[in-house]
GULUM-377504 format. One line per field, with one value per residue (C-alpha): residue number from 1; x, y negated, z negated; residue in three letters. Coordinates in steps of 0.1 Angstrom, whole numbers, plus 2048, in hexadecimal, padded with zeros to 3 digits. Each point is the difference from the previous one (the first is absolute). Layout:
// residues N
num <- (NUM	...)
east <- (X	...)
north <- (Y	...)
up <- (Z	...)
residuo <- (ALA	...)
// end
This chain:
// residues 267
num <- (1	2	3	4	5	6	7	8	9	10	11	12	13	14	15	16	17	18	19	20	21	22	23	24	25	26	27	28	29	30	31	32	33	34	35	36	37	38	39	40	41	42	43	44	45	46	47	48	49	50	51	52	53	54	55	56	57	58	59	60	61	62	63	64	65	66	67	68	69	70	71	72	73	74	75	76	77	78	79	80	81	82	83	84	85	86	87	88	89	90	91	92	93	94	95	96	97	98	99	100	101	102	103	104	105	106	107	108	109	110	111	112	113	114	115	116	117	118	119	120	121	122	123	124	125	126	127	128	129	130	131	132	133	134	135	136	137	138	139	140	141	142	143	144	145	146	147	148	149	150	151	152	153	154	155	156	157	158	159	160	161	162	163	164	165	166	167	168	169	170	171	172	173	174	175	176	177	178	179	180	181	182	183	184	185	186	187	188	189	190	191	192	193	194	195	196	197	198	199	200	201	202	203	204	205	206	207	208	209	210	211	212	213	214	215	216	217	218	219	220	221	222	223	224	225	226	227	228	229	230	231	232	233	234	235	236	237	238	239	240	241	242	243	244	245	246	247	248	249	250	251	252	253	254	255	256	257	258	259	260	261	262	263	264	265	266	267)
east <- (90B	7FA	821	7EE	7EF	801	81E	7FF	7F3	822	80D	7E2	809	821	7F6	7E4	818	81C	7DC	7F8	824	7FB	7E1	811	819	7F1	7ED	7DC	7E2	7F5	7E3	7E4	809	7DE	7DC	7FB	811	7EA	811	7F5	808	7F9	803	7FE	7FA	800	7E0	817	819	826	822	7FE	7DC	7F0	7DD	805	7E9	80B	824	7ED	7F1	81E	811	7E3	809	822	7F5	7E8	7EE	7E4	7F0	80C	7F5	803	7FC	7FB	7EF	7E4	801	7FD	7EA	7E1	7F3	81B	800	818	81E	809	7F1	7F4	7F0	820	812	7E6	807	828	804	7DE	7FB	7E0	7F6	7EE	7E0	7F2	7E2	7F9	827	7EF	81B	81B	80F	7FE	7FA	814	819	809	7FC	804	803	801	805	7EC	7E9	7DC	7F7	7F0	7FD	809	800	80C	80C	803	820	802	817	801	805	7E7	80E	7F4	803	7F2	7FA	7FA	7F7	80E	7FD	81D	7F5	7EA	81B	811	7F0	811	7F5	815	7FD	80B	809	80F	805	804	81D	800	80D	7E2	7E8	816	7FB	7DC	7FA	814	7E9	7E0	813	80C	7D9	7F5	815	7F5	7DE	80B	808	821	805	820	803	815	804	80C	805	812	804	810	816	826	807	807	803	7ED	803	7E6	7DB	7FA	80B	7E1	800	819	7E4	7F2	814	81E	81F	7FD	816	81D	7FB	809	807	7E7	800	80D	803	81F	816	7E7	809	7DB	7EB	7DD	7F2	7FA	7F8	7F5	7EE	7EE	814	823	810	7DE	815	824	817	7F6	811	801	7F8	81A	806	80A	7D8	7F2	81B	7F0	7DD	7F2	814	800	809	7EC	806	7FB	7FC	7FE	7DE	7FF	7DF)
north <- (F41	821	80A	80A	81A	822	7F0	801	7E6	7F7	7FD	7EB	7ED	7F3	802	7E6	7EC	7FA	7F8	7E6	7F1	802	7EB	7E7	7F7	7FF	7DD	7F8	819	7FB	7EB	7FD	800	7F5	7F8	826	80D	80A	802	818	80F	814	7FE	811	7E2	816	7EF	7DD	80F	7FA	80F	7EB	80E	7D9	7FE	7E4	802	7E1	80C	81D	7E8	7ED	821	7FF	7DD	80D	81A	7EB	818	80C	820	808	81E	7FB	822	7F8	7E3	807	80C	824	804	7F0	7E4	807	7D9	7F5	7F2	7E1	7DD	80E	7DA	7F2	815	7F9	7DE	802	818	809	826	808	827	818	802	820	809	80F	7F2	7EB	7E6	812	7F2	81F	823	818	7E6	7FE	7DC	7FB	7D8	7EE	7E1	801	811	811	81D	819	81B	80E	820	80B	823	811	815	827	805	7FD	7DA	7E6	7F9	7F2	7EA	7E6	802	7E3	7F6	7DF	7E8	7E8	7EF	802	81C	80E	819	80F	821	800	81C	7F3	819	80B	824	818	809	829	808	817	7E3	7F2	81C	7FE	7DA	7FE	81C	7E2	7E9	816	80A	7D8	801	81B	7F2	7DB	7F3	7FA	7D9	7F3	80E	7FB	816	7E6	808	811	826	809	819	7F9	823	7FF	81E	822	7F8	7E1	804	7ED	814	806	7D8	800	80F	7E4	7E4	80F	7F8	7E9	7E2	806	806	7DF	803	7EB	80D	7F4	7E0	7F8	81C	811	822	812	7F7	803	7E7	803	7EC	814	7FE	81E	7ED	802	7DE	7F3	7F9	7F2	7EF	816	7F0	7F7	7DB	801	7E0	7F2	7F6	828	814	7F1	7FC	826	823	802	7ED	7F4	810	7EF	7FF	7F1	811	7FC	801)
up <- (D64	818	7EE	7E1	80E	7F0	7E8	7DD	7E5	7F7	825	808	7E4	80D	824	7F3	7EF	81D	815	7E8	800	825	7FE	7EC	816	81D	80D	7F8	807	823	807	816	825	80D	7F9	80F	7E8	7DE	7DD	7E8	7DF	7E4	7D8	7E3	7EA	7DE	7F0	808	7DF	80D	7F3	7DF	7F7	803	80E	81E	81B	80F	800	814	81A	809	80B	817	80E	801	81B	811	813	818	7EE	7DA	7ED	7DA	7E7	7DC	802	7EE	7DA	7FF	7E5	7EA	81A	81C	807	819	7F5	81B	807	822	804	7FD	812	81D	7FA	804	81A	812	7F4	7FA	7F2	817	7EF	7EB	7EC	7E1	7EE	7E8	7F4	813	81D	815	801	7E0	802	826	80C	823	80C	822	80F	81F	811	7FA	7ED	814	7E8	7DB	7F5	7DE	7F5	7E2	804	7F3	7E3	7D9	7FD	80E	820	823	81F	814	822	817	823	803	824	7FB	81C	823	80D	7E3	7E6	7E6	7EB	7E0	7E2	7E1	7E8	7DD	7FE	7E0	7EA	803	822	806	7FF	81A	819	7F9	802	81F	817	7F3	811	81B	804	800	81E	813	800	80B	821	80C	7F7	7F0	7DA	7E1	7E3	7E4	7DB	7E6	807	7DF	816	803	80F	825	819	7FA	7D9	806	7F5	820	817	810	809	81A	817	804	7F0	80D	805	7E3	7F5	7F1	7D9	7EC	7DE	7E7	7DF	7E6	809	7EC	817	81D	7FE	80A	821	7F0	815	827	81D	81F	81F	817	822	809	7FE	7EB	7E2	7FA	7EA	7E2	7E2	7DF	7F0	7E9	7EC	7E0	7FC	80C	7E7	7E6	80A	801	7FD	825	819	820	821	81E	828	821	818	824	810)
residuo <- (UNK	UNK	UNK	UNK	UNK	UNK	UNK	UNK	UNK	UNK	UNK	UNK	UNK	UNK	UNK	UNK	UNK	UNK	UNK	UNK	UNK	UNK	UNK	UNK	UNK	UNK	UNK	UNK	UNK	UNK	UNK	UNK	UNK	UNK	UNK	UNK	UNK	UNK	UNK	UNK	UNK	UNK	UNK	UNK	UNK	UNK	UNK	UNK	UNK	UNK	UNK	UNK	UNK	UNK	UNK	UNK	UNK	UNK	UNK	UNK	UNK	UNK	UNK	UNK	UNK	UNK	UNK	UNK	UNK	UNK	UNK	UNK	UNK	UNK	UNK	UNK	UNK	UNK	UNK	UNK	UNK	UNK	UNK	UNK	UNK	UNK	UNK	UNK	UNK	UNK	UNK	UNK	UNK	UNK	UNK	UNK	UNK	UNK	UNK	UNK	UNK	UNK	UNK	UNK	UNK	UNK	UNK	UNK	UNK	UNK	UNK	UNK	UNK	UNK	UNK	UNK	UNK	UNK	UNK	UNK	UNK	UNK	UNK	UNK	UNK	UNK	UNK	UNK	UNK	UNK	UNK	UNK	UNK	UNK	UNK	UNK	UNK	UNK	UNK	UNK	UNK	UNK	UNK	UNK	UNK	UNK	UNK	UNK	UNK	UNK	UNK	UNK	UNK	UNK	UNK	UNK	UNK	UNK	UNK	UNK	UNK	UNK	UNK	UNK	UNK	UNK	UNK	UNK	UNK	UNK	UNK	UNK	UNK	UNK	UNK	UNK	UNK	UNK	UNK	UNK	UNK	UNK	UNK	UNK	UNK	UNK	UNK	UNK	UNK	UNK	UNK	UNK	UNK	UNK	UNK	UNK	UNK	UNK	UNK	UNK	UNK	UNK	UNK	UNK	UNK	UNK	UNK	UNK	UNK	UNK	UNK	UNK	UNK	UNK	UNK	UNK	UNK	UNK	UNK	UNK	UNK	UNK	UNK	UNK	UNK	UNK	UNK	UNK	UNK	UNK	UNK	UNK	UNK	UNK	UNK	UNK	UNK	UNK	UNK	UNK	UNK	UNK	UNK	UNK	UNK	UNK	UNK	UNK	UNK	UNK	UNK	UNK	UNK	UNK	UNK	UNK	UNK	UNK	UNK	UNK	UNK	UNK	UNK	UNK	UNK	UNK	UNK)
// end
């Protein structure tokens, strides 16, 4: 979807629409090559509310076992106001698929960290850190050090960035900051950017400087007809992430207003 850049809503529109018939006809989404090979996603689960406005978070979960994968960040998982409690049966999703949550403090009966959830199949936790993000609205990430195994560690940011294009730009120098400070190891910026713009009309322009060149740009939302790329999978090495597509099936268009996006990472 590189073709909608610097196009109009309407032209992204039907240039999102021939994509999607596109998709349809083609075979099944690809699947994993190897045991190398790391699946990972990220999804706005909308507080586990679909298209016909019912409350189902085990309609939720199963669009997770329909992705099966590695590393999965979830935004709006938690209620966004009163208690914030957490909105999934993390136990029994453990139980069917082996993701556990990176741990945080101080979320009460959340599952993570102002809605951000980030889960994982294997591995050790090194380190957490949670940020509050600038901006009007309560946003912020989660960033982990995860060691997958005895050679392969993983740093993934899991985010869910603002609504007003300036809080954007500001919430993407913190990030842009976290990783001027890190080392150099294999990193992913997962989560929904709210920003369909591509080009110099993006919010997260400043980005590419590190996460650069990113994937192409997969429309996500709505989930009925993808016409917007608010969420992004990206990765600070060339050739670190592939495959970036949507998991769009009869189950996801109804589950939440967006869609999961997926990927394949090589380490």
């Amino acid at each position: 979807m590189d073709d909608i850049k610097g196009r109009s809503l309407p032209e992204t529109v039907l240039l999102s629409i021939r994509a999607r018939n596109a998709r349809k006809a083609k075979a099944t989404p690809r699947k994993r090559v190897n045991d190398t090979e790391i699946v990972v996603a990220s999804y706005n689960v909308h507080k586990c509310i679909g298209t016909d406005r019912r409350f189902d978070p085990e309609r939720t979960a199963r669009v997770i076992r329909e992705i099966s994968p590695d590393v999965i960040a979830l935004q709006e998982a938690d209620n966004r106001f009163g208690d914030r409690a957490g909105l999934l049966d993390l136990a029994r999703l453990e139980l069917e698929t082996g993701l556990v949550p990176v741990p945080v403090s101080g979320n009460g009966k959340g599952h993570g960290w102002r809605g951000n959830v980030l889960l994982f199949k294997r591995g050790t936790v090194r380190d957490v850190h949670q940020l509050k993000l600038p901006g009007l609205e309560p946003r912020g990430a989660l960033v982990a050090e995860i060691d997958l195994d005895e050679k392969r560690s993983l740093r993934v940011i899991a985010a869910h960035l603002g609504l007003l294009r300036r809080s954007r730009s500001e919430q993407a120098r913190v990030v842009l900051d976290i990783m001027s400070s890190a080392d150099e190891r294999p990193t992913l910026l997962l989560g929904d950017l709210n920003e369909w713009r591509l080009g110099n009309r993006s919010a997260l322009n400043t980005l590419h400087t590190t996460f650069g060149p990113t994937p192409p740009a997969v429309p996500t939302f709505p989930s009925g007809l993808p016409v917007l790329a608010l969420d992004r999978i990206m990765g600070n090495r060339h050739g670190l992430v592939s495959g970036v597509e949507a998991h769009d099936t009869p189950l996801s268009r109804v589950a939440s207003d967006h869609l999961p996006l997926t990927a394949f990472v090589h380490l």
